[in-house]
C-alpha positions as CSV (number, residue, x, y, z in Angstrom):
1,X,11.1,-1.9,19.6
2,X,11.2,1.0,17.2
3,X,11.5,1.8,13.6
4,X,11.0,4.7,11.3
5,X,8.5,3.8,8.3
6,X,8.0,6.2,4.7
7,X,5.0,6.2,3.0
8,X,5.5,7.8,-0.6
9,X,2.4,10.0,-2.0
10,X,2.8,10.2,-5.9
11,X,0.8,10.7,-9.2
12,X,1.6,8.1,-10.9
13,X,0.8,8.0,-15.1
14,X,1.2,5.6,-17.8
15,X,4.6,6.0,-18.3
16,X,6.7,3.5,-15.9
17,X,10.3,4.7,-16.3
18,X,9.3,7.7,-15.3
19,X,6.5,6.6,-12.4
20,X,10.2,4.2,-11.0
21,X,12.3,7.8,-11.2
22,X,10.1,9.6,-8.9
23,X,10.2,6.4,-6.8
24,X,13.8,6.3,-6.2
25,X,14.4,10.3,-6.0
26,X,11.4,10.0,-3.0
27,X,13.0,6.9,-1.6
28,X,16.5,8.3,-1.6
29,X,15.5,11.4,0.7
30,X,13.4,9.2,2.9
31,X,16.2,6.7,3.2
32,X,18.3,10.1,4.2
33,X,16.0,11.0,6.8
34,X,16.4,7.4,8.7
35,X,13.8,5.6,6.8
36,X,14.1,1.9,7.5
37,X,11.0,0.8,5.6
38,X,9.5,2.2,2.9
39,X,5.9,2.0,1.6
40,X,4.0,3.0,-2.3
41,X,0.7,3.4,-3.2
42,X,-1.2,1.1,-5.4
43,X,-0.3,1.9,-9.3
44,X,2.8,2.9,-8.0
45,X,4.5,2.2,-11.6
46,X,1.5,2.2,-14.2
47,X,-1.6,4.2,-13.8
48,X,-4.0,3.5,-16.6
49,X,-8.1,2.8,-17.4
50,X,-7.1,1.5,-20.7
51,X,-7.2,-2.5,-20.9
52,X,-4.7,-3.0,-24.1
53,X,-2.3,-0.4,-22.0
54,X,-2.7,-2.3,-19.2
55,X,-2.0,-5.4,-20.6
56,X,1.1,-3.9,-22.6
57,X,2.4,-2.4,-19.7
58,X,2.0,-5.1,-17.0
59,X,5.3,-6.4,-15.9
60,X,7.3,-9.8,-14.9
61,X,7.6,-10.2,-11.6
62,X,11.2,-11.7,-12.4
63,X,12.4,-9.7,-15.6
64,X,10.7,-6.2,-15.4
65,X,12.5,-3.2,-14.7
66,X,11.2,-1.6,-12.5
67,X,11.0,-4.2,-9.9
68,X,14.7,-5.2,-10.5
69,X,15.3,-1.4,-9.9
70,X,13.6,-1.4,-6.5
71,X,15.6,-4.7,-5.5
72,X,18.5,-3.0,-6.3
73,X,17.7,0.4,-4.1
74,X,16.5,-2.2,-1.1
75,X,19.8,-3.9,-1.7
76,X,22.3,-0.9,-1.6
77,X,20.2,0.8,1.3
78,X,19.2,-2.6,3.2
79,X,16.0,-1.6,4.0
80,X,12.6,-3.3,4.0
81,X,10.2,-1.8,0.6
82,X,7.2,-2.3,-0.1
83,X,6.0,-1.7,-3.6
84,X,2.3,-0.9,-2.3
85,X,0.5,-2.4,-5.7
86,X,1.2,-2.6,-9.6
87,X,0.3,-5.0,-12.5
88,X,2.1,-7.5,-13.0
89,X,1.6,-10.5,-15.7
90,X,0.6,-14.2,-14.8
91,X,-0.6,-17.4,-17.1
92,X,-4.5,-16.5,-16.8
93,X,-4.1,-12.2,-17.1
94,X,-3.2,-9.6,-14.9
95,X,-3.4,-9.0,-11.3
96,X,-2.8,-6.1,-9.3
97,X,0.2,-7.2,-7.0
98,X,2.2,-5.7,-4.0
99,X,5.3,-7.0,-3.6
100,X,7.4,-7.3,-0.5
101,X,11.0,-6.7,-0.7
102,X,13.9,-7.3,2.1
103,X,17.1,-6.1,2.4
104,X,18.9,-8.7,0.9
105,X,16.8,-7.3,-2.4
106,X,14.9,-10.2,-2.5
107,X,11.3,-10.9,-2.9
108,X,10.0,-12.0,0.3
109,X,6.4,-12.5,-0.3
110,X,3.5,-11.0,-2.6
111,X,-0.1,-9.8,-2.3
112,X,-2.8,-10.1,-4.9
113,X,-5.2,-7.9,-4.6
114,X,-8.5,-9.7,-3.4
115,X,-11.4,-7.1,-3.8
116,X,-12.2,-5.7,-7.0
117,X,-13.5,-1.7,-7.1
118,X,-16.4,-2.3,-9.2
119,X,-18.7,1.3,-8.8
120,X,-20.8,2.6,-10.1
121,X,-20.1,6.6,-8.4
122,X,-23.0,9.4,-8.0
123,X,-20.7,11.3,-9.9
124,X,-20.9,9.5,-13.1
125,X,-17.4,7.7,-12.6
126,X,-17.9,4.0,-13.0
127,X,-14.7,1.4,-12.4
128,X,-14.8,-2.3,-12.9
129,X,-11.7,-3.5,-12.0
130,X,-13.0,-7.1,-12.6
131,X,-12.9,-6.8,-15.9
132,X,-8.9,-6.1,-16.2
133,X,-7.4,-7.8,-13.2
134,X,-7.7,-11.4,-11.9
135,X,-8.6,-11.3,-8.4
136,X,-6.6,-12.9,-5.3
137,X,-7.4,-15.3,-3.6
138,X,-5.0,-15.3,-0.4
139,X,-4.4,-13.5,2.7
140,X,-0.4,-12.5,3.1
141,X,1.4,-11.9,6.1
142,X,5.1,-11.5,6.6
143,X,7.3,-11.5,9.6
144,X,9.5,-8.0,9.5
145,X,12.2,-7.3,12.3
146,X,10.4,-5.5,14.2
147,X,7.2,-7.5,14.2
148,X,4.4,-9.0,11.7
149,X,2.8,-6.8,8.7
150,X,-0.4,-7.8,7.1
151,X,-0.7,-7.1,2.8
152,X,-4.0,-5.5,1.7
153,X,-4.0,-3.1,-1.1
154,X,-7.1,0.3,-1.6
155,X,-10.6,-1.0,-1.9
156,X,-10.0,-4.1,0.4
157,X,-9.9,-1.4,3.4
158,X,-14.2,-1.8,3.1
159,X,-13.7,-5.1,4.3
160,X,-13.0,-5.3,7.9
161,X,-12.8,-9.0,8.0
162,X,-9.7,-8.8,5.8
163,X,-8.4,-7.3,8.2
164,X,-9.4,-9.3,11.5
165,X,-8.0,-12.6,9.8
166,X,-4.3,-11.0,8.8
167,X,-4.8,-9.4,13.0
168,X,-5.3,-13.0,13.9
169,X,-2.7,-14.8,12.1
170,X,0.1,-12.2,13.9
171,X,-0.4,-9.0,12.1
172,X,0.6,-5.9,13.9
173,X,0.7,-3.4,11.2
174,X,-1.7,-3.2,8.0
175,X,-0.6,-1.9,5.1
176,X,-3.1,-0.1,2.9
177,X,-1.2,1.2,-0.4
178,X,-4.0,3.2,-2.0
179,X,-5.8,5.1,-5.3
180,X,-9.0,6.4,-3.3
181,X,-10.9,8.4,-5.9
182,X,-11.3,12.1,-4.7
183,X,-14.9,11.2,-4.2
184,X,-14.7,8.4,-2.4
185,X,-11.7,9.5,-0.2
186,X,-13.3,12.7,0.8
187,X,-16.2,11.1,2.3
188,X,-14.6,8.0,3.9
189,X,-10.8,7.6,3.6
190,X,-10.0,9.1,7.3
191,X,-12.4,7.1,9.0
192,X,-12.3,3.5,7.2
193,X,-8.3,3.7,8.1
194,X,-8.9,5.1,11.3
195,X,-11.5,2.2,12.3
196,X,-8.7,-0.6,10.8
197,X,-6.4,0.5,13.3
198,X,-8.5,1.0,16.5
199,X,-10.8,-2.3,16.2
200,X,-7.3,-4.0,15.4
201,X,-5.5,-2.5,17.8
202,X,-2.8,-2.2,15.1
203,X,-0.4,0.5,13.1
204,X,-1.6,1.4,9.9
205,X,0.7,2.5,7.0
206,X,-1.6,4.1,3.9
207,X,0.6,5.3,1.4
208,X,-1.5,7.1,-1.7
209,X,-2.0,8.6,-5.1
210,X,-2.5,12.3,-5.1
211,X,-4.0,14.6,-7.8
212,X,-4.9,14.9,-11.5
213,X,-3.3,12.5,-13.5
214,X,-2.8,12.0,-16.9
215,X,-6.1,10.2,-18.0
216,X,-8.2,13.2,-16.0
217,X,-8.9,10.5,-12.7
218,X,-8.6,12.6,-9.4
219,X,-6.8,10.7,-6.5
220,X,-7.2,11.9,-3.3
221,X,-3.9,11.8,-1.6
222,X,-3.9,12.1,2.2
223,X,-1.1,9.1,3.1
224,X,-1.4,8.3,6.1
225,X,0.5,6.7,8.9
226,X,-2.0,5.7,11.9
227,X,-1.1,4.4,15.4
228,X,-2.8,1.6,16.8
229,X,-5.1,3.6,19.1
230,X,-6.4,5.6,15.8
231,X,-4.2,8.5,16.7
232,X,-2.8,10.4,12.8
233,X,1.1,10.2,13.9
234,X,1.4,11.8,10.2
235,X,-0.3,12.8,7.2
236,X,0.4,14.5,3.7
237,X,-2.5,16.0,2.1
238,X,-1.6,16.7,-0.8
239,X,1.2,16.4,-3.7
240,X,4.1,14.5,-4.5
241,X,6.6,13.0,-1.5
242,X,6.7,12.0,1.5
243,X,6.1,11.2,5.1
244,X,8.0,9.5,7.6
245,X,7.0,8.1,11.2
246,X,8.5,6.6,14.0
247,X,6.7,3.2,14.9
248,X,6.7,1.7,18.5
249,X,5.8,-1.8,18.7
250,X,5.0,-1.8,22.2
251,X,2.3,0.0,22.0
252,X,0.6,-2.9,20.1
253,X,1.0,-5.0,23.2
254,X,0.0,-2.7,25.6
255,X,-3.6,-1.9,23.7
256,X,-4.2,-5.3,23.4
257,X,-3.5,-6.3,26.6
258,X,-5.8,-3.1,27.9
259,X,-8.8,-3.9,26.1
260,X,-8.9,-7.9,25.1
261,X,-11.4,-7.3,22.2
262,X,-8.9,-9.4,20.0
263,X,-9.1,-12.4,21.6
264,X,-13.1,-13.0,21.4
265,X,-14.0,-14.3,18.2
């Protein structure tokens, strides 16, 4: 079974109208060019260090606008979307969510993020996620049409056993909506993704920030779409837009079947 897959590369900023119109205008052209399931990057609406902004900012998972907006495009299109990570508001704070959408525009399931990015970098650049966003506690897996996907979201792709458990609940593709720092993505983006996919025998899709943004943080861009045998079927370096790959779902089955590493625990 095949089906064409679109990660979006952006720069997101503070400003989530605009962050959801880049969205759509990416979306639309990726939709043109026979995109049946489309992937963002984490931040994907609201890209901010500042707590109070974050908090301000943070949406309803129900009532705010830009995921109504994003329904509606999965809706009119009938395609699968995956909005790859953004805040969104619960009871106890803020947690850093991506949200699966189906083509009925519905909300099919949700990820929150498990693993907090708390660094201190050689650089100077220190992040601690922990104290802004609640952290996940659950593994998420969904069943698309053309076979399971497994939710993760940026600095959970350290964590190979994340990944392992989604593999062995059904999980054929990973997704791994990222905002690798320039620093930390030039030294190990390629080859953390490319290990996920070969010791899981399993598609990754790694749709990412890109650039300077507003607040001076450097993203390093380089989405990604990987096959399951670690091969890069595509990749955009740098700047805003897209890429698109077709995915072919046998070839999941044939590696496993190959080379049985999956089934020893």
């Amino acid at each position: 079974m095949k089906f064409n897959a679109a990660c979006l590369q952006l720069t997101s900023n503070n400003i989530p109208k605009e962050n959801l119109e880049t969205v759509l205008i990416r979306s639309e052209k990726a939709f043109k060019e026979g995109a049946q399931f489309i992937l963002t990057p984490e931040n994907t609406f609201l890209l901010t260090l500042d707590h109070k902004e974050l908090i301000d900012k943070a949406e309803d998972i129900e009532q705010g606008n830009q995921i109504k907006e994003i329904r509606k495009f999965s809706k009119s299109k009938k395609i699968w979307f995956l909005i790859g990570g953004t805040p969104i508001k619960i009871s106890k704070g803020v947690v850093n969510r991506s949200i699966l959408i189906n083509p009925e525009g519905n909300i099919a399931c949700y990820y929150d993020k498990i693993h907090m990015f708390d660094v201190n970098l050689p650089n100077g650049e220190v992040y601690k996620e922990s104290d802004k966003f609640i952290s996940g506690k659950d593994l998420v897996t969904a069943d698309l049409p053309w076979g399971k996907i497994g939710l993760s979201i940026c600095y959970d792709l350290r964590f190979p056993n994340h990944y392992r458990s989604l593999v062995k609940q059904g999980s054929v593709f990973l997704t791994v909506p990222s905002a690798f720092t320039k620093n930390t993505g030039t030294r190990h983006w390629h080859t953390l993704l490319k290990a996920r996919a070969i010791e899981n025998f399993s598609y990754v899709l790694a749709p990412a920030q890109t650039g300077k943004h507003h607040n001076g943080r450097e993203t390093f861009g380089h989405s990604i779409i990987i096959s399951p045998d670690g091969n890069i079927l595509k990749e955009k370096e740098s700047g805003v837009g897209y890429i698109i790959s077709e995915i072919e779902t046998d070839l999941v089955k044939d590696l496993r079947s190959q080379i049985p590493s999956l089934s020893i625990d």
